[in-house]
N, CA, C and O atoms as CSV, one atom per row, in Angstrom:
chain,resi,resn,atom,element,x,y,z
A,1,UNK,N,N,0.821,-1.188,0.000
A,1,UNK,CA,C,0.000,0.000,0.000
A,1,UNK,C,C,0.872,1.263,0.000
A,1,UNK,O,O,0.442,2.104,-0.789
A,2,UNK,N,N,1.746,1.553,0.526
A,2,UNK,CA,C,2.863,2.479,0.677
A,2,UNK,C,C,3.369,2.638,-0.220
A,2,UNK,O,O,3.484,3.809,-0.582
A,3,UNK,N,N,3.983,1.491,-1.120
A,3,UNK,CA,C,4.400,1.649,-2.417
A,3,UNK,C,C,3.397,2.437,-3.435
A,3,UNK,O,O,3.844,3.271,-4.223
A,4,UNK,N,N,1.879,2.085,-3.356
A,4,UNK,CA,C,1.229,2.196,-4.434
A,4,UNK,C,C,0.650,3.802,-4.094
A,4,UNK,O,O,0.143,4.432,-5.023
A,5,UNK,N,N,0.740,4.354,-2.876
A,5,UNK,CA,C,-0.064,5.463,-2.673
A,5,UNK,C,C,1.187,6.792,-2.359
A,5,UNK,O,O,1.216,7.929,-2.829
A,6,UNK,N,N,2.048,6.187,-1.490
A,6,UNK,CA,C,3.347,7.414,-1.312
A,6,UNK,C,C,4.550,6.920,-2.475
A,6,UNK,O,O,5.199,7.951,-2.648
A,7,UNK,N,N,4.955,6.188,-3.065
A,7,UNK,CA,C,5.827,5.706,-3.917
A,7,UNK,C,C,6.855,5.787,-2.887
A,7,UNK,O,O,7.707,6.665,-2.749
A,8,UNK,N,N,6.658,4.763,-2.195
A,8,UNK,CA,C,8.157,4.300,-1.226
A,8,UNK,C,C,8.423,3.006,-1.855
A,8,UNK,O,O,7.533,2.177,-2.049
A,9,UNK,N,N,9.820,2.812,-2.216
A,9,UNK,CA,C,10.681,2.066,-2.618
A,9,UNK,C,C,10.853,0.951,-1.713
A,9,UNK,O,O,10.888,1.040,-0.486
A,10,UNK,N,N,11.000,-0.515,-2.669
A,10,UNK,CA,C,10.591,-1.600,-1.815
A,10,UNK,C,C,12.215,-1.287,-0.677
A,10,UNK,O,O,13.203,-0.674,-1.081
A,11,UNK,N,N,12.068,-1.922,0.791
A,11,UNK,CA,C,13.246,-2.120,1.431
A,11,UNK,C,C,13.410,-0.363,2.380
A,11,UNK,O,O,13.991,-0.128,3.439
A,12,UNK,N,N,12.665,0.552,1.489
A,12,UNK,CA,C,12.591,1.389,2.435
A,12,UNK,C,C,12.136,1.458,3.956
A,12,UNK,O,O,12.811,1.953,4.859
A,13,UNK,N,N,10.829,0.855,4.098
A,13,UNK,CA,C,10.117,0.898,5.051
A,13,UNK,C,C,9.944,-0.773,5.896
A,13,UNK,O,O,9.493,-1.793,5.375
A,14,UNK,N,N,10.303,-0.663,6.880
A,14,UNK,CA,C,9.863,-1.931,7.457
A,14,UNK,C,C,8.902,-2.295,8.339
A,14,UNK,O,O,9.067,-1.837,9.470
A,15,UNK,N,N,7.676,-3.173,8.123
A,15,UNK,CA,C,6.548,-2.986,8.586
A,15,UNK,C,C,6.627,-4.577,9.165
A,15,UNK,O,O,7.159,-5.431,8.456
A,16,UNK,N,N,5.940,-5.011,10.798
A,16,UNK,CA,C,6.166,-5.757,11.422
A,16,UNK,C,C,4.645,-5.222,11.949
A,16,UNK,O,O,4.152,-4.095,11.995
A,17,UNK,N,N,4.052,-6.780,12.386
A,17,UNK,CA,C,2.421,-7.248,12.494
A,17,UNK,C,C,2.556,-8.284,13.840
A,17,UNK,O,O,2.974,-9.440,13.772
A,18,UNK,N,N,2.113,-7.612,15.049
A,18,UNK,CA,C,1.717,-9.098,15.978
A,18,UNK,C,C,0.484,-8.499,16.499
A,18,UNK,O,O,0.280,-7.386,16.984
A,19,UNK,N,N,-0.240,-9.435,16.298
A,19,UNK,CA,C,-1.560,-9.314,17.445
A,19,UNK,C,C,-2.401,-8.069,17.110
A,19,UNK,O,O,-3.069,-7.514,17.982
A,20,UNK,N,N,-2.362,-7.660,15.910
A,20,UNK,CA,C,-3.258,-6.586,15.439
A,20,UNK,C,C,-2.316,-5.195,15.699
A,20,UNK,O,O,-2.732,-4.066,15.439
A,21,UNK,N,N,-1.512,-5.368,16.033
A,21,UNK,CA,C,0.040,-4.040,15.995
A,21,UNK,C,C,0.668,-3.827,15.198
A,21,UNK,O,O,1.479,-4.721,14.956
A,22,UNK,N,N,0.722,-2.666,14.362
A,22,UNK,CA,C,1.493,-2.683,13.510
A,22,UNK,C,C,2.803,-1.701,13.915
A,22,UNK,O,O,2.671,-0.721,14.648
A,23,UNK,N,N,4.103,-2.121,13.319
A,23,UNK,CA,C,5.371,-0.940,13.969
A,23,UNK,C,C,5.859,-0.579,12.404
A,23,UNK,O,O,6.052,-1.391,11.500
A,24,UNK,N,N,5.940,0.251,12.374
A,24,UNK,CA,C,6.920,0.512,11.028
A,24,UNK,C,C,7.800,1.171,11.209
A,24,UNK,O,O,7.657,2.139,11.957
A,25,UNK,N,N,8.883,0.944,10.680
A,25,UNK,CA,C,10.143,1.995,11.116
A,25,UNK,C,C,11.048,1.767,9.732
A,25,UNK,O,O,10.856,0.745,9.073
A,26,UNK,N,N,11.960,2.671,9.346
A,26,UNK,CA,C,12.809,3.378,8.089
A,26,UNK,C,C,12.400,4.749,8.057
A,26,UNK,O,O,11.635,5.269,8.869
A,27,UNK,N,N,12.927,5.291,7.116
A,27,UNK,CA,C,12.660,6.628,6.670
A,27,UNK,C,C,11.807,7.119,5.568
A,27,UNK,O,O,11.650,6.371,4.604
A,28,UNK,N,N,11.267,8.214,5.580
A,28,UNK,CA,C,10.982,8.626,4.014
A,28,UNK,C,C,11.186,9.741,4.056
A,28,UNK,O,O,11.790,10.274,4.986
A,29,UNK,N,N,10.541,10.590,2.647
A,29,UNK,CA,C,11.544,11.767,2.678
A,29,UNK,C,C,11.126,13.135,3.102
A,29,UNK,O,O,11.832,14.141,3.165
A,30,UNK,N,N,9.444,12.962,3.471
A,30,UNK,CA,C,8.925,13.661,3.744
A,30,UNK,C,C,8.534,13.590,5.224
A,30,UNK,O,O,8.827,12.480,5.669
A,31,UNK,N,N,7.891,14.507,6.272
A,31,UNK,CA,C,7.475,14.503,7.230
A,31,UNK,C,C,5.473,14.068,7.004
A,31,UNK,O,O,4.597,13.327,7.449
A,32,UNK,N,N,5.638,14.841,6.294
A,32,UNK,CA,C,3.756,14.610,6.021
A,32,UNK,C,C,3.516,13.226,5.007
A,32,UNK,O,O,2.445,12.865,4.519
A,33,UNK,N,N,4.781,12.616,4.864
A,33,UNK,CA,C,4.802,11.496,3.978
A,33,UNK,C,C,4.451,10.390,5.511
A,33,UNK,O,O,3.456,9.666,5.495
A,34,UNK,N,N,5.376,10.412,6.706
A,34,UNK,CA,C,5.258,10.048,7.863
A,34,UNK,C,C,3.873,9.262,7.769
A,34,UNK,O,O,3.482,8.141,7.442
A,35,UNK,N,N,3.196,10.808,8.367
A,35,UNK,CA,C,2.096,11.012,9.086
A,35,UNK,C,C,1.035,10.293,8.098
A,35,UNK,O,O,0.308,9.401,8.535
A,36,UNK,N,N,0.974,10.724,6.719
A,36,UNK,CA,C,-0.026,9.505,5.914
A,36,UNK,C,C,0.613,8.481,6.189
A,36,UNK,O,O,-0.059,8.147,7.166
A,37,UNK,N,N,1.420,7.670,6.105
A,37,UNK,CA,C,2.225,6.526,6.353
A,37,UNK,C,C,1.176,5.301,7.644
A,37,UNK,O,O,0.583,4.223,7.594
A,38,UNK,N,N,1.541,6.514,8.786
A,38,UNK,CA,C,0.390,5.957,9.697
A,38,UNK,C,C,-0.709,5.693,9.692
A,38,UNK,O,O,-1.230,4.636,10.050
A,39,UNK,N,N,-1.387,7.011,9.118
A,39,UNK,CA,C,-2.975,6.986,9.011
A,39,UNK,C,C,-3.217,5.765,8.081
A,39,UNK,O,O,-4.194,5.071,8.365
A,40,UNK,N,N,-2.520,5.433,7.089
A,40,UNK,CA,C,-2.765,4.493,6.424
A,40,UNK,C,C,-2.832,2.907,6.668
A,40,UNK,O,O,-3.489,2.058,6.065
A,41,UNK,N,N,-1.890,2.772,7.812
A,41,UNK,CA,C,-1.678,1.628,8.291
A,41,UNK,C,C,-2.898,1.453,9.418
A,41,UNK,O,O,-3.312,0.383,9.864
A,42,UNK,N,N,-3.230,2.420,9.663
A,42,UNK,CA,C,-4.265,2.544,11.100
A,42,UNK,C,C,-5.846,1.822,10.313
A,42,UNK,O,O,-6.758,1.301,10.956
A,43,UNK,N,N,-5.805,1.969,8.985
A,43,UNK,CA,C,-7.122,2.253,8.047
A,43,UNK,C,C,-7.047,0.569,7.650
A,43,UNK,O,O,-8.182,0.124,7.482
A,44,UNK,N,N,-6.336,-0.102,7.529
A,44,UNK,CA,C,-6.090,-1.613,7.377
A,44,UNK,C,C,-7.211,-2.234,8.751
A,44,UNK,O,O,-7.251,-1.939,9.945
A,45,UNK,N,N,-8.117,-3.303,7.823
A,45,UNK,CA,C,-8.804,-4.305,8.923
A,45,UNK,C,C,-7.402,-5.074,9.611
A,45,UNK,O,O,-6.268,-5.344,9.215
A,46,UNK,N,N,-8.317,-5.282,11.079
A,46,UNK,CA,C,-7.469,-6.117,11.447
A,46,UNK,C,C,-6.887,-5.264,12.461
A,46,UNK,O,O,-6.766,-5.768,13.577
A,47,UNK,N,N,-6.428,-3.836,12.259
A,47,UNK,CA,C,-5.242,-3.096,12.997
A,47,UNK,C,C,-5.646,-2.692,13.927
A,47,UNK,O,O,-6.626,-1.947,13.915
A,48,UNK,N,N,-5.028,-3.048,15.038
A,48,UNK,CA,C,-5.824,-2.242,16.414
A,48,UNK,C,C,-5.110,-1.057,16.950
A,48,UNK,O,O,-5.750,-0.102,17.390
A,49,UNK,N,N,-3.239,-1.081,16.926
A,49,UNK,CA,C,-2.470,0.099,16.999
A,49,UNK,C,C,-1.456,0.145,16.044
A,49,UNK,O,O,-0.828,-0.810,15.586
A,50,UNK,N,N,-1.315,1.645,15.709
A,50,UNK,CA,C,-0.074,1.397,15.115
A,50,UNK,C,C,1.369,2.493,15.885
A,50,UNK,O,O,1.309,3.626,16.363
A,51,UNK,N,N,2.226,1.808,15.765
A,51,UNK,CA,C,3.010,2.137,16.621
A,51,UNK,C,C,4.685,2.624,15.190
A,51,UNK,O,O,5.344,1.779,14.583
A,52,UNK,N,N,4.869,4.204,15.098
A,52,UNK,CA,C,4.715,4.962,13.845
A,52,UNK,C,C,6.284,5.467,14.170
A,52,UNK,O,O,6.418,6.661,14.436
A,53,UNK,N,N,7.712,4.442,14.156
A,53,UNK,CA,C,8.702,4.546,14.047
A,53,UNK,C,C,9.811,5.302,12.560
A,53,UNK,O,O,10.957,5.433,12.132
A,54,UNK,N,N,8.464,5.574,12.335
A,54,UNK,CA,C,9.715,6.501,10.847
A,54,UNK,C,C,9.856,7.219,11.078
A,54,UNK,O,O,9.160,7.949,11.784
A,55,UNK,N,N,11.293,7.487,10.390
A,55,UNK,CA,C,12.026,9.535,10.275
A,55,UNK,C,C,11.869,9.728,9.218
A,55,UNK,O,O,11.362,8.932,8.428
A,56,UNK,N,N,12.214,10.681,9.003
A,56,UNK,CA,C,11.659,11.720,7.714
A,56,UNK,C,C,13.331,12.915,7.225
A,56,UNK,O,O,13.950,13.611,8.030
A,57,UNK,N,N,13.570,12.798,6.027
A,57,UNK,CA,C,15.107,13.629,5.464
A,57,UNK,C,C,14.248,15.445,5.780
A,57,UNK,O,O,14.808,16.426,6.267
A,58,UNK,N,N,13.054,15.360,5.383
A,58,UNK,CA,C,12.556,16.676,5.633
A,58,UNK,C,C,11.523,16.940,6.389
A,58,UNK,O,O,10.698,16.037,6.531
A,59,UNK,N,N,11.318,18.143,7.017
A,59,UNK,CA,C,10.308,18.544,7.729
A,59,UNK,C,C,9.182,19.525,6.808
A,59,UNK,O,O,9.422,20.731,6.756
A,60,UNK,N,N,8.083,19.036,6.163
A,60,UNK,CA,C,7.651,20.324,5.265
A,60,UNK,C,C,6.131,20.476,6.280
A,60,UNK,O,O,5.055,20.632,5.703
A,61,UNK,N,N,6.179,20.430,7.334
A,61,UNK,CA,C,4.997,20.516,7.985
A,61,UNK,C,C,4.527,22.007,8.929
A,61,UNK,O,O,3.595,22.290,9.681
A,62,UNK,N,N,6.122,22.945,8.239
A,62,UNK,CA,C,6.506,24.157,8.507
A,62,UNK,C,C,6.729,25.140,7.821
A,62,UNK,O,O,7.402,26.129,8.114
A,63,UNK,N,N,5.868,24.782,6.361
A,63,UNK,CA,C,5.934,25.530,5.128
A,63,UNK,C,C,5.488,26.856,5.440
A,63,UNK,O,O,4.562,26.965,6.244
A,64,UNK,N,N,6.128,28.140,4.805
A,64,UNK,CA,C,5.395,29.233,5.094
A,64,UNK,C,C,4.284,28.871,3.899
A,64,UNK,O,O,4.474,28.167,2.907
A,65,UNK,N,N,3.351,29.405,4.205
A,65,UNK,CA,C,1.940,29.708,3.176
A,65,UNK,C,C,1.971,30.893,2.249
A,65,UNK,O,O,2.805,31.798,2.286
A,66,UNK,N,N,1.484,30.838,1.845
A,66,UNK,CA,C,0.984,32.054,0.625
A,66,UNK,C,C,-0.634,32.787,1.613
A,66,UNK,O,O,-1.648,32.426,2.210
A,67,UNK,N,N,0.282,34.238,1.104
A,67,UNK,CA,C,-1.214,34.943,1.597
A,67,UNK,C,C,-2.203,34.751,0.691
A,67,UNK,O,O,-2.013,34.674,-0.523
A,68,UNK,N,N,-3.452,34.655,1.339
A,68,UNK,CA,C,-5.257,34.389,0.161
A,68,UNK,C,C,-5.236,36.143,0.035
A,68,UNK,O,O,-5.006,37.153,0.700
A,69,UNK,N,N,-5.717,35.618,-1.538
A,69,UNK,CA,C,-6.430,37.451,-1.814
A,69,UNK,C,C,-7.434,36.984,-2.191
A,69,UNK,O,O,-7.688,35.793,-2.376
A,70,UNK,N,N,-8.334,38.223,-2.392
A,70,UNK,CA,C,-9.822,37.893,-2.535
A,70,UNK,C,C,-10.127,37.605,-4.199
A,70,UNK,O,O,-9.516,38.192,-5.092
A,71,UNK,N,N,-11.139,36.639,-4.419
A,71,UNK,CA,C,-10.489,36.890,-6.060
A,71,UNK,C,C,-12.075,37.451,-6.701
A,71,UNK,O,O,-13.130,37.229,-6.108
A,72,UNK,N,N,-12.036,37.765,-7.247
A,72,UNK,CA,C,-13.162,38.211,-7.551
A,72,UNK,C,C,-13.652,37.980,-9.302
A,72,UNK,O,O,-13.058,38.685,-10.117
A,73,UNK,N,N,-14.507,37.195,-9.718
A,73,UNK,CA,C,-14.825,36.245,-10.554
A,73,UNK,C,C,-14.408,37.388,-12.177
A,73,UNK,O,O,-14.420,38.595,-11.934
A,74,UNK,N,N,-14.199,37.129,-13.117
A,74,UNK,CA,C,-14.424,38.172,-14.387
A,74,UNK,C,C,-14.585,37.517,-15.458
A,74,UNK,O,O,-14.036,36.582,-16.041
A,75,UNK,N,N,-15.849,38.512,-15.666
A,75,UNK,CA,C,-16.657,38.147,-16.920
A,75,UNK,C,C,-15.392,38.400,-18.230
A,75,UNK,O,O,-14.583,39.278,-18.530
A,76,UNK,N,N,-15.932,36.667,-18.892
A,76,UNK,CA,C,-15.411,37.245,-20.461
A,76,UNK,C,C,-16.084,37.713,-21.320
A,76,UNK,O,O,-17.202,37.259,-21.078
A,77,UNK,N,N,-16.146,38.257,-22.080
A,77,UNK,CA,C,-17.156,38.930,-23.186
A,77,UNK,C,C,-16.937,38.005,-24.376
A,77,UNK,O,O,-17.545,38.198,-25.429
């Protein structure tokens, strides 16, 4: 599932199953790559905890934003 939804490379991630627990631990390259990582494993029947041992090469969960302007619709003729 990891492979097919974050494109993590086989051997990256190591995922270990007892008793409805899941642990995963390796890296990826993102921080918010992480955090889906988990949610995803949490979303599997069967899973009762998951216990969410990856690091991450970056932190982008500290992006500055872009200010919103108001946009206001325009007619084409």
């Amino acid at each position: 599932m990891l492979r097919r939804v974050l494109a993590v490379r086989d051997g990256t991630v190591r995922v270990e199953v007892y008793g409805g627990v899941v642990t995963m631990s390796g890296k990826l390259d993102r921080r918010s790559a992480v955090d889906v990582a988990g949610r995803l494993a949490a979303r599997v029947g069967g899973v009762v905890e998951v216990i969410n041992e990856l690091g991450y090469d970056f932190d982008d969960s500290e992006l500055p934003g872009f200010p919103s302007f108001p946009v206001q619709p325009i007619r084409v003729s």
